[in-house]
Backbone as a printed PyTorch tensor [residue, N CA C, xyz], in Angstrom:
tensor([[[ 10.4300,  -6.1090,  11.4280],
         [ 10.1880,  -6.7810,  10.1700],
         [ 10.8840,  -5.9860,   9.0680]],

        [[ 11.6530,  -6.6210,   8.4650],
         [ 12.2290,  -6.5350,   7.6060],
         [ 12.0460,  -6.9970,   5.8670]],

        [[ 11.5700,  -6.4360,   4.7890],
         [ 11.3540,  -7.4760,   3.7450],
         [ 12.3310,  -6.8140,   2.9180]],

        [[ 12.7800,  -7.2560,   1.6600],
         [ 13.4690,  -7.2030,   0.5030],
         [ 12.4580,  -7.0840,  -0.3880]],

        [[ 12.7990,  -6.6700,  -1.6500],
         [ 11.6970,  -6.0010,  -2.8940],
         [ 11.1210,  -7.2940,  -3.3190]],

        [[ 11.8670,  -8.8200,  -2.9900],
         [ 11.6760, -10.0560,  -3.2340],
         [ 10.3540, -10.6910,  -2.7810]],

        [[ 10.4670, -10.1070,  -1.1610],
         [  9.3380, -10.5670,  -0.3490],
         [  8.6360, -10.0960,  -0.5320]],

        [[  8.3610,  -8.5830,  -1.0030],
         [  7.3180,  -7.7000,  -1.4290],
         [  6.7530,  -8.0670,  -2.1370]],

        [[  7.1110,  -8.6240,  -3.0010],
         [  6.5940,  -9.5560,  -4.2760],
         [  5.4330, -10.7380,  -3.7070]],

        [[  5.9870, -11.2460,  -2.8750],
         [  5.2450, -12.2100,  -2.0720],
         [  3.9920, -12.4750,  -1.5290]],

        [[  3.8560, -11.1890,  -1.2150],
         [  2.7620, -10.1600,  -0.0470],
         [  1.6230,  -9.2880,  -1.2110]],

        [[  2.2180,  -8.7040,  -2.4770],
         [  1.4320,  -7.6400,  -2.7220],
         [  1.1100,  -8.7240,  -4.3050]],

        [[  0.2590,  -8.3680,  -5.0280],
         [ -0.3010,  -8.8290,  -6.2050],
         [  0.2240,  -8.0330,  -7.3740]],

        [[  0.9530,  -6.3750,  -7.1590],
         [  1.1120,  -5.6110,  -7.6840],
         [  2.3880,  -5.9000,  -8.6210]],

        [[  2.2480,  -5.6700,  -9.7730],
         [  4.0220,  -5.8040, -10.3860],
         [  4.2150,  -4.5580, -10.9020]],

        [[  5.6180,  -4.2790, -11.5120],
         [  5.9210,  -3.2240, -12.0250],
         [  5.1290,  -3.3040, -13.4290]],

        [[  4.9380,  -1.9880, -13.8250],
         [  5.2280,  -0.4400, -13.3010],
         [  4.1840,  -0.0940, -12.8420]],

        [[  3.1850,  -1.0060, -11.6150],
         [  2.4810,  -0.4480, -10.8140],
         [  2.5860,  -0.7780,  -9.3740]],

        [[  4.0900,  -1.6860,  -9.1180],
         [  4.7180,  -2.2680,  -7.2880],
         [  5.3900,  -0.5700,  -7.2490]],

        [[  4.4230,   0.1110,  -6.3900],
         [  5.2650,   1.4200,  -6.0220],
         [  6.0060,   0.9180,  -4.4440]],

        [[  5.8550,  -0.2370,  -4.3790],
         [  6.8690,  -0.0570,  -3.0920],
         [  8.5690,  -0.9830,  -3.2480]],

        [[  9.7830,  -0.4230,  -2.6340],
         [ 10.7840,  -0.9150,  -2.9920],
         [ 10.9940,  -1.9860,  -2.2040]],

        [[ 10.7920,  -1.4340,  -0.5980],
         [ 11.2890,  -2.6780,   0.4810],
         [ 10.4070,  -2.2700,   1.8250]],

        [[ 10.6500,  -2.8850,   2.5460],
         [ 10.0100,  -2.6950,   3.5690],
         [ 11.1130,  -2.4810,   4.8470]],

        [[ 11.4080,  -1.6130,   5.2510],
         [ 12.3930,  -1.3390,   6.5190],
         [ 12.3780,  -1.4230,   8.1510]],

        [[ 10.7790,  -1.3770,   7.9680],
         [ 10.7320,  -1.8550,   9.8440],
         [  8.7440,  -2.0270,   9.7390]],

        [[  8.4910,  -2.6180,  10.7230],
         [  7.0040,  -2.9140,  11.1480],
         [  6.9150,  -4.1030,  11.6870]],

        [[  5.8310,  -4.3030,  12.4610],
         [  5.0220,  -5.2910,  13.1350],
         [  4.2660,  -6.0080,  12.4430]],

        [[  4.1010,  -7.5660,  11.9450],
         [  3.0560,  -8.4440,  11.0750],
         [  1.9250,  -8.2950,  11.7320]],

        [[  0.7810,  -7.7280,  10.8310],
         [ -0.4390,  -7.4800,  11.0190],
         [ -0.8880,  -5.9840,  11.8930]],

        [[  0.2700,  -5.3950,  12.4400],
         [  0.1980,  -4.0940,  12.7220],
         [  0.6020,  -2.8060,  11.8550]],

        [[  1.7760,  -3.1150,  11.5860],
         [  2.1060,  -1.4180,  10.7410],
         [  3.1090,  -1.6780,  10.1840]],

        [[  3.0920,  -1.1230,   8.8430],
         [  4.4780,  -1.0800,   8.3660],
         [  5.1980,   0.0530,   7.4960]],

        [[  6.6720,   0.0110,   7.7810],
         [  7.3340,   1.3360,   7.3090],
         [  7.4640,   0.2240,   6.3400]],

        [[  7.5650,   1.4930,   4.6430],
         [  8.1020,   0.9790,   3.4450],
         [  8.9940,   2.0850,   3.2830]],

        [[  9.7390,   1.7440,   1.5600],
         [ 10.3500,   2.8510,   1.3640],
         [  9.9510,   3.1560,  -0.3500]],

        [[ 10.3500,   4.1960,  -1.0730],
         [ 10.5610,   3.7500,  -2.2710],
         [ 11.1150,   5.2280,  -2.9630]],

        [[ 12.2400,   4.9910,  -3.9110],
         [ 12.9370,   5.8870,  -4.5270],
         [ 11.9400,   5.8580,  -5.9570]],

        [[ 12.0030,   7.2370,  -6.0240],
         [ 11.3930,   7.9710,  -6.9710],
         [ 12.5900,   8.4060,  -7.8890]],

        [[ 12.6140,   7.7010,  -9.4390],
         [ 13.6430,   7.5940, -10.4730],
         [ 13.5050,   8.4620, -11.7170]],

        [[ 14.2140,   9.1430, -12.1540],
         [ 13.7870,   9.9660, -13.6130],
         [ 13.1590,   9.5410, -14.2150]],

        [[ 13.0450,   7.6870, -14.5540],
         [ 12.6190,   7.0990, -15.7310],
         [ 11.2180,   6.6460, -15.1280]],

        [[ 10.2580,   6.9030, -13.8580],
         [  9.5840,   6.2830, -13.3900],
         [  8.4100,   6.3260, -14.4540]],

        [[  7.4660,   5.9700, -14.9100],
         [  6.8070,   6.0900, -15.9350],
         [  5.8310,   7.6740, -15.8600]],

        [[  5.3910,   7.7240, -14.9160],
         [  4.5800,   9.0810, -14.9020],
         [  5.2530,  10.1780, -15.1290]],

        [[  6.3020,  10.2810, -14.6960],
         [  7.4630,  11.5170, -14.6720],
         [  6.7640,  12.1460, -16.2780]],

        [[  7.1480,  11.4890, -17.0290],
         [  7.3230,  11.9400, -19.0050],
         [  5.8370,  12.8650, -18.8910]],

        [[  4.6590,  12.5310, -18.4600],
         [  3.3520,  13.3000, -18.7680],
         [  3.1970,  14.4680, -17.3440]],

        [[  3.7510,  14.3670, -16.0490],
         [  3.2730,  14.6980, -14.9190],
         [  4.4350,  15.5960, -14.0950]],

        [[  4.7800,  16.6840, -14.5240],
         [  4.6210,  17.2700, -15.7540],
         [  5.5880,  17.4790, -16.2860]],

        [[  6.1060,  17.5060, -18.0440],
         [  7.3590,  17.5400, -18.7630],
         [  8.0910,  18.6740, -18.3270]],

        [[  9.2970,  18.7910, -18.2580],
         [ 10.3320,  19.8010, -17.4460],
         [  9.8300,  20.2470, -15.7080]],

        [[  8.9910,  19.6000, -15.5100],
         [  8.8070,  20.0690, -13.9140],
         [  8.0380,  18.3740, -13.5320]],

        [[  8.8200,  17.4060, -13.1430],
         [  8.2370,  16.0990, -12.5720],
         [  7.6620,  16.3570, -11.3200]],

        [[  6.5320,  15.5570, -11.2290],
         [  6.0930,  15.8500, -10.0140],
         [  5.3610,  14.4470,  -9.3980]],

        [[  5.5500,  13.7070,  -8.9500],
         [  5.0190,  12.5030,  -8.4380],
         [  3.2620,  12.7370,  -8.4030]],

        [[  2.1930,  11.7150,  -9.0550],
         [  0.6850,  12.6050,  -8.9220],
         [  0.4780,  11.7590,  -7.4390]],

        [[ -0.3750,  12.5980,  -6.8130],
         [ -1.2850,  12.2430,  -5.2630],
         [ -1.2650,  11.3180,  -5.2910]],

        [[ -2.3430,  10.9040,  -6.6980],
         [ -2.9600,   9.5710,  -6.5470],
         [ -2.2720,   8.2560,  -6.2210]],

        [[ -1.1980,   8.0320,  -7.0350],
         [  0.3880,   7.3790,  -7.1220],
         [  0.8060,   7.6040,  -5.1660]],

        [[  0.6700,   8.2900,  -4.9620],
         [  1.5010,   8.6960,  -3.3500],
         [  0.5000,   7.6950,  -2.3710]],

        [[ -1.3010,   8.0190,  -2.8170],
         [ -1.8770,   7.3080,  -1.8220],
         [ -1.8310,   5.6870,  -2.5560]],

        [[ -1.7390,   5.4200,  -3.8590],
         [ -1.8670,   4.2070,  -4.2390],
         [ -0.2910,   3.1650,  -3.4310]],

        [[  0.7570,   3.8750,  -2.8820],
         [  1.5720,   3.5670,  -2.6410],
         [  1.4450,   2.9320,  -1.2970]],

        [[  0.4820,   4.2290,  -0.4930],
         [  0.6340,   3.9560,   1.1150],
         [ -0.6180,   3.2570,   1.2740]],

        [[ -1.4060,   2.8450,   0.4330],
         [ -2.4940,   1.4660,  -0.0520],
         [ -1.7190,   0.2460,   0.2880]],

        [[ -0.6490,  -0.0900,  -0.7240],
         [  0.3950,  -0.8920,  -0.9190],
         [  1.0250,  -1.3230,   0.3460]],

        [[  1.7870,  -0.4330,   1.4020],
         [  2.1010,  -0.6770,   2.4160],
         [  1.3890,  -0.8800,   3.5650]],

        [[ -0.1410,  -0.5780,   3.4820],
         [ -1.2000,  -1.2000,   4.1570],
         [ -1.3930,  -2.3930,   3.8490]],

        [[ -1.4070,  -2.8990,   2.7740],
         [ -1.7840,  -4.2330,   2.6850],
         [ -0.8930,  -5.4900,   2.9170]],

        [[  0.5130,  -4.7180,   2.6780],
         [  1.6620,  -5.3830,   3.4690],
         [  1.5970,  -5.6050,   4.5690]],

        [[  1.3220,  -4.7670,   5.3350],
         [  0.9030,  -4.2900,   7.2770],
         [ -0.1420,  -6.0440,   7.4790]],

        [[ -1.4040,  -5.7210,   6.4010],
         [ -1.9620,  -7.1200,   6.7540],
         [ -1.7010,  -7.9780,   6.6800]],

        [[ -0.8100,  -8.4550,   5.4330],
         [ -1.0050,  -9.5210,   4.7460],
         [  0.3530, -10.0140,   5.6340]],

        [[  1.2650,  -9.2830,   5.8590],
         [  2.3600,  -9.9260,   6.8150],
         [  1.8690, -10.7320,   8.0050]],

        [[  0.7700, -10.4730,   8.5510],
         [  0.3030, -11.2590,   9.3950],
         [  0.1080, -12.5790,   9.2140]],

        [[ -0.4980, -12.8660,   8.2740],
         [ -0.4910, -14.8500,   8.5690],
         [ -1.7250, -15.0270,   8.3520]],

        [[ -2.0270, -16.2610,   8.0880],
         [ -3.3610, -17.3170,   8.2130],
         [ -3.7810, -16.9000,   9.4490]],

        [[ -3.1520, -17.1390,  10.6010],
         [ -3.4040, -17.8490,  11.9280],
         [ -4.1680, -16.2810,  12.4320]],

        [[ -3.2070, -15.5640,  12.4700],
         [ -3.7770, -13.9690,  12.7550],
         [ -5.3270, -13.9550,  12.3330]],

        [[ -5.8160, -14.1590,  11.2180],
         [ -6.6710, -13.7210,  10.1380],
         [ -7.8910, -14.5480,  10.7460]],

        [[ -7.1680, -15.7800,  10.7090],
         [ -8.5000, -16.7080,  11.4390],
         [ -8.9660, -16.2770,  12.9340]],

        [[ -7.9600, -15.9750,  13.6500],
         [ -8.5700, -15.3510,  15.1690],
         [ -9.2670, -13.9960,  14.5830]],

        [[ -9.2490, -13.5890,  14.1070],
         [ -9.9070, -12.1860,  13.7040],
         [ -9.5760, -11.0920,  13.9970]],

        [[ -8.1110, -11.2420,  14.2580],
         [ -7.3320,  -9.8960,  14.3340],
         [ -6.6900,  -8.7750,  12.7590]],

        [[ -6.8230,  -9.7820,  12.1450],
         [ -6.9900,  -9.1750,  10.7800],
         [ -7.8860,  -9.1760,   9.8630]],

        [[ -7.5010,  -8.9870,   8.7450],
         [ -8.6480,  -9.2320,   7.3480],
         [ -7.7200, -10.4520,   7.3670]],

        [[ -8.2590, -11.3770,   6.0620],
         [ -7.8990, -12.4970,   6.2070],
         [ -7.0390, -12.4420,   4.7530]],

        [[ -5.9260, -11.4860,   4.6730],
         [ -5.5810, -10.7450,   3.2890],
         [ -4.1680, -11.7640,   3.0190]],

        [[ -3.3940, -12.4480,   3.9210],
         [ -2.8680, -13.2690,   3.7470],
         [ -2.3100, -14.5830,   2.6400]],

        [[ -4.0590, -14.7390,   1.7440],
         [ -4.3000, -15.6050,   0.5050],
         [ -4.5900, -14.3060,  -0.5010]],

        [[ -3.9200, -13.1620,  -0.5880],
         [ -4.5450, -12.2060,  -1.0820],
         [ -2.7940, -11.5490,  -2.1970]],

        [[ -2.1070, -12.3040,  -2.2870],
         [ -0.6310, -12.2960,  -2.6020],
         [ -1.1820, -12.8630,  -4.0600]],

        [[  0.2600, -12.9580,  -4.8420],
         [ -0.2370, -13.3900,  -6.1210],
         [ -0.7980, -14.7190,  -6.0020]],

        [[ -1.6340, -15.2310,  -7.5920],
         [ -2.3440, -16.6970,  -7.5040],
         [ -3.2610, -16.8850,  -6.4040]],

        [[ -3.4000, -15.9040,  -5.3460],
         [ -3.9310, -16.2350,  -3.9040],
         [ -5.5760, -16.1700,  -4.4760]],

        [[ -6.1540, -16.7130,  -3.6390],
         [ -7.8710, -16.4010,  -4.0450],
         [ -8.6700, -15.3260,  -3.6000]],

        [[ -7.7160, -14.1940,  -2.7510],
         [ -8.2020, -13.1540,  -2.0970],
         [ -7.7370, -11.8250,  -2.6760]],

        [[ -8.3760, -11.0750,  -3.0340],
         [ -7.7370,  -9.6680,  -3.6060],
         [ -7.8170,  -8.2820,  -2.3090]],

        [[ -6.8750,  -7.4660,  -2.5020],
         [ -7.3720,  -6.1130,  -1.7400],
         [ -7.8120,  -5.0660,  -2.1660]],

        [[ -9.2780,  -4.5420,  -2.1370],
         [ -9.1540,  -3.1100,  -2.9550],
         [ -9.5680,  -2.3390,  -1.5760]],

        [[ -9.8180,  -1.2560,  -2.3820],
         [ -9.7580,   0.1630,  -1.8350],
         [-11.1000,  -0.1970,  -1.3000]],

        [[-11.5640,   0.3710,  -0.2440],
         [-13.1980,   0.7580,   0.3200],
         [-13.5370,   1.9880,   0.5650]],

        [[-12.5380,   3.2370,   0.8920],
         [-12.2790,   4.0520,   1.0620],
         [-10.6460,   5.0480,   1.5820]],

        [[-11.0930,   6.2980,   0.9750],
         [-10.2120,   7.2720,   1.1520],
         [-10.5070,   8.1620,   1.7650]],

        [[-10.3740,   8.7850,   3.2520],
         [-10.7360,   9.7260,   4.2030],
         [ -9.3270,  10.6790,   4.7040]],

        [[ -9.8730,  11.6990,   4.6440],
         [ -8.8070,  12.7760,   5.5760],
         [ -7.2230,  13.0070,   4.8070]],

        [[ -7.5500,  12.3900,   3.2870],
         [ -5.9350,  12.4510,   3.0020],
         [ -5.8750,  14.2840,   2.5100]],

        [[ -4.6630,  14.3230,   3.4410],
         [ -3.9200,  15.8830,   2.7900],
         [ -2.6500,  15.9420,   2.0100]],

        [[ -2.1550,  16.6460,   1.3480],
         [ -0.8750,  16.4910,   0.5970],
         [ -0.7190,  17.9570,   1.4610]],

        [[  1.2280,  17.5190,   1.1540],
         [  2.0850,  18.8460,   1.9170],
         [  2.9540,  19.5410,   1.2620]],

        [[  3.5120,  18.2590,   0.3410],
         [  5.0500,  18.6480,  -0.5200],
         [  4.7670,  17.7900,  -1.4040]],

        [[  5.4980,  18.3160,  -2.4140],
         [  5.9320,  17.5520,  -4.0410],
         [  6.4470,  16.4730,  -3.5670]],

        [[  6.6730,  15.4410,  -4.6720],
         [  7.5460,  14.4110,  -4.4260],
         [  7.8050,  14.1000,  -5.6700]],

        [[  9.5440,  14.2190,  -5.9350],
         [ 10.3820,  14.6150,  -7.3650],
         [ 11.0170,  13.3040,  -7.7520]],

        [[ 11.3330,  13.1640,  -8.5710],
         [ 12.6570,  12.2950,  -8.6990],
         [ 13.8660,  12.5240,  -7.9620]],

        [[ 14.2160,  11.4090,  -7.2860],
         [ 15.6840,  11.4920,  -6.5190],
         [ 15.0170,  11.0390,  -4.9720]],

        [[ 13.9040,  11.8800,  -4.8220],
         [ 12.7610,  11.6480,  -3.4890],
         [ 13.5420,  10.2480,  -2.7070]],

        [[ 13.7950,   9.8980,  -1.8760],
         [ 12.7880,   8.9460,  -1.1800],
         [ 12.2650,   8.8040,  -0.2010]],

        [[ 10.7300,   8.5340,  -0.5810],
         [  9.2090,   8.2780,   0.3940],
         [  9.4240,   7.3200,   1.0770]],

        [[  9.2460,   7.9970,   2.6410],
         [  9.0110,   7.2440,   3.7970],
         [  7.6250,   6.8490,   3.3540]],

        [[  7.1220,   5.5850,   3.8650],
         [  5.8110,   5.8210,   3.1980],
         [  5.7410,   4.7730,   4.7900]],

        [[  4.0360,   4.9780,   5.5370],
         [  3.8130,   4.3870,   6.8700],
         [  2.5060,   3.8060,   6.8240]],

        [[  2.3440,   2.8060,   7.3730],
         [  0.7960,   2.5360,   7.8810],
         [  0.6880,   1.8600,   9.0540]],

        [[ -0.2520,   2.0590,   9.4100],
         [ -0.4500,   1.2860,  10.7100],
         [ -1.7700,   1.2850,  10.5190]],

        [[ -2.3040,  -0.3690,  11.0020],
         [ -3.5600,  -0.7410,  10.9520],
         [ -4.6960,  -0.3920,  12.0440]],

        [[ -5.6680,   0.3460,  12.1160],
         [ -5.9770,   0.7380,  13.2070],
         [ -7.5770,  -0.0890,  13.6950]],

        [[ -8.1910,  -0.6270,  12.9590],
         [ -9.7130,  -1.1050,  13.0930],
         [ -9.5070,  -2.3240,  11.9550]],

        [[-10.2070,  -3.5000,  12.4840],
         [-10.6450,  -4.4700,  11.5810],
         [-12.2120,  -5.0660,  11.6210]],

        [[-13.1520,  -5.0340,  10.8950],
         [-14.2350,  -5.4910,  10.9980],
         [-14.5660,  -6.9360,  10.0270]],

        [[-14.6180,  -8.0410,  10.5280],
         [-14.3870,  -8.6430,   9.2330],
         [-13.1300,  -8.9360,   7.7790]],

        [[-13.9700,  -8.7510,   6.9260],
         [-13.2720,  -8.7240,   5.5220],
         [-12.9160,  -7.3690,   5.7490]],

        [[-13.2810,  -5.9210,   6.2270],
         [-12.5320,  -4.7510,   5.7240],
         [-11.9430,  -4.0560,   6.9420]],

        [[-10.8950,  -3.4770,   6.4360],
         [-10.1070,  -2.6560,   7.5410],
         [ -9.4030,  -1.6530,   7.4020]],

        [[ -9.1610,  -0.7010,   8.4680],
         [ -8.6110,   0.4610,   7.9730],
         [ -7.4220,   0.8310,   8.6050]],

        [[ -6.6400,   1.9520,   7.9940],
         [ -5.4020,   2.2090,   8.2470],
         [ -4.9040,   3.7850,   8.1760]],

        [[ -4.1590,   4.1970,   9.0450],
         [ -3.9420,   5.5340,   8.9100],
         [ -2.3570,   5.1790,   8.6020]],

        [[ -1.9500,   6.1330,   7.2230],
         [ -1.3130,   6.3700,   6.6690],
         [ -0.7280,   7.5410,   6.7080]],

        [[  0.7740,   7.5200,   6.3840],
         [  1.3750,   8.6390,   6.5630],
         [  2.8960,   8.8320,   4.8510]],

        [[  3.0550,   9.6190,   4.1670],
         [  4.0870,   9.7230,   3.7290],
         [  5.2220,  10.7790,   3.9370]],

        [[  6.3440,  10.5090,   4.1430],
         [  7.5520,  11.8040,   4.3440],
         [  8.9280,  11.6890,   3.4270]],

        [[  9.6830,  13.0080,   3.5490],
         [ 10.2740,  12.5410,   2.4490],
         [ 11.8100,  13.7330,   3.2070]],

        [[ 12.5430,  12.9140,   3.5290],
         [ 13.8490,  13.6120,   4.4590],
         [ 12.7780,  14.2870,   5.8580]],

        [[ 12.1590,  13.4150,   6.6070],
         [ 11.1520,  13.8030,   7.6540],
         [  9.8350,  14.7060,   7.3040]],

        [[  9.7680,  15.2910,   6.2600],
         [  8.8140,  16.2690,   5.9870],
         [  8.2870,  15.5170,   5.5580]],

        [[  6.6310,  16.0160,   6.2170],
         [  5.7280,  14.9040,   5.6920],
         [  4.9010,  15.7230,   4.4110]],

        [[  4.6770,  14.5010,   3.1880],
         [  4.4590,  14.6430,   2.0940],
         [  2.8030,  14.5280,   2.0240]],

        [[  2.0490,  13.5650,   2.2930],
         [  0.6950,  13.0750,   2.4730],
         [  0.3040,  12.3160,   4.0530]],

        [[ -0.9600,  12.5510,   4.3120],
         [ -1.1350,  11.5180,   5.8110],
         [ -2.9170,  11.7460,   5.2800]],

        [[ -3.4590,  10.4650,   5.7770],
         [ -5.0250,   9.9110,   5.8230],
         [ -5.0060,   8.4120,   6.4790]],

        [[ -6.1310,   8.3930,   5.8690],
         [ -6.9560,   6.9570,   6.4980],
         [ -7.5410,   6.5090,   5.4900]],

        [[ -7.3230,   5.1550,   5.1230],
         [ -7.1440,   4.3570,   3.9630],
         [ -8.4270,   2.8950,   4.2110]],

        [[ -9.5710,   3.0020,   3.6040],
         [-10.5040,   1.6350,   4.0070],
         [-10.1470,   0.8630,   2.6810]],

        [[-10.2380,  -0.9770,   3.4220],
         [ -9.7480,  -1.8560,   2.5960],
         [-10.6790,  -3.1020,   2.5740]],

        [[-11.2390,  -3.9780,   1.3610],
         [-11.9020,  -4.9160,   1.5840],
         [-11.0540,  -5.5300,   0.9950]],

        [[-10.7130,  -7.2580,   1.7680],
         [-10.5510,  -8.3590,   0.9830],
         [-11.5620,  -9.0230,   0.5950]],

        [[-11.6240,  -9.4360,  -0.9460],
         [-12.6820,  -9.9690,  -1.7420],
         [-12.1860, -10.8490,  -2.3870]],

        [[-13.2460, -11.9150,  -2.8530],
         [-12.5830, -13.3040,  -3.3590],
         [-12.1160, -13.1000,  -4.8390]],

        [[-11.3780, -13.2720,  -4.9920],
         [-10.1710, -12.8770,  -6.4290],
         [-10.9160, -13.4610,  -7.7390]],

        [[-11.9590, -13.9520,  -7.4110],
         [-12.6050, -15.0260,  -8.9100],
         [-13.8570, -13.6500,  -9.0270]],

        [[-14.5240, -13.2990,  -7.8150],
         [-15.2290, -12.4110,  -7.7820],
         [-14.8900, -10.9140,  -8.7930]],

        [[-13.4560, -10.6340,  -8.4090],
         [-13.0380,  -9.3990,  -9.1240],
         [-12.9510, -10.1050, -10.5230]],

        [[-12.4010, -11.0630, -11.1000],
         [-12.5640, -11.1830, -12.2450],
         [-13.3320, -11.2920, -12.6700]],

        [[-14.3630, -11.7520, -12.3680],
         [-15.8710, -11.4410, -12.8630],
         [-17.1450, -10.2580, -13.0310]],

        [[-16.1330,  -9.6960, -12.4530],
         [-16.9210,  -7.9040, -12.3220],
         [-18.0160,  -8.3480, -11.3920]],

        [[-17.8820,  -8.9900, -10.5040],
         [-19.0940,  -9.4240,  -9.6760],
         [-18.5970,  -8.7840,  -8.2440]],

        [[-17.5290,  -8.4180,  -8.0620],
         [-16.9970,  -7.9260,  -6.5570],
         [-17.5370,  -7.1440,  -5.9200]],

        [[-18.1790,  -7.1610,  -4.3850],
         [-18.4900,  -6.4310,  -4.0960],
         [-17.8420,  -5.7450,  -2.5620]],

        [[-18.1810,  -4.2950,  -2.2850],
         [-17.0060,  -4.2540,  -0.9170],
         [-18.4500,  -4.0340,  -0.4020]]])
């Protein structure tokens, strides 16, 4: 599987300057997917994080390999979702009636900086689905050295719900 920053668009709800992912370079729909994404002088955090020494923050690194988890699902399909091999994250793209948040963050470690010029391998692979939530072990690298790796929990929730501050995971 292959996507363009186009299709990414497709799949994730996220726009700039918070789509930290560029493209997608290889994975399985509804199993795992490699992303990529170049880290730019002008990226918005760079200016505060920190001035004369940029440094990509964690949070940004795991919010990324979030991103390529939910790609991992949402590439799967209706059909997937309804047999119950996935979350059903599919209607979870823009306008969709399904949102993805976070349920949890377990086991993440950081290794290396990640600068401008960078670019993050960023990985997931889906490993457990229960329902609406599922989880994923994540990995980031950056010229093979790995940058961050954890396990990422995810609920899809009905998108009218989050706007209402009524969501619950």
């Amino acid at each position: 599987m292959k996507l363009t920053n186009e299709q990414v668009l497709d799949l994730l709800p996220h726009r700039p300057p918070f789509l930290l992912v560029d493209e997608v370079v290889d994975g399985e729909p509804g199993v795992r997917c490699v992303a990529s994404r170049t880290l730019r002088d002008d990226d918005w955090w760079f200016a505060g994080h920190f001035p004369g020494n940029p440094v990509m923050p964690g949070v940004l690194i795991v919010e990324a390999l979030a991103q390529t988890a939910t790609i991992a699902a949402a590439s799967a399909g209706p059909e997937a979702a309804a047999a119950g091999d996935v979350p059903p994250s599919a209607e979870a793209g823009p306008g969709g009636d399904k949102v993805g948040l976070f349920a949890g963050i377990d086991k993440v470690r950081f290794k290396r900086v990640c600068k401008p010029g960078d670019i993050i391998t960023l990985e997931a692979e889906i490993i457990a689905v229960h329902g609406p939530v599922g989880k994923a072990k994540v990995k980031a690298t950056v010229d093979g050295q790995l940058a961050c790796r954890g396990e990422l929990m995810f609920a899809i929730v009905d998108a009218a719900a989050v706007a209402a501050g009524e969501a619950r995971l």
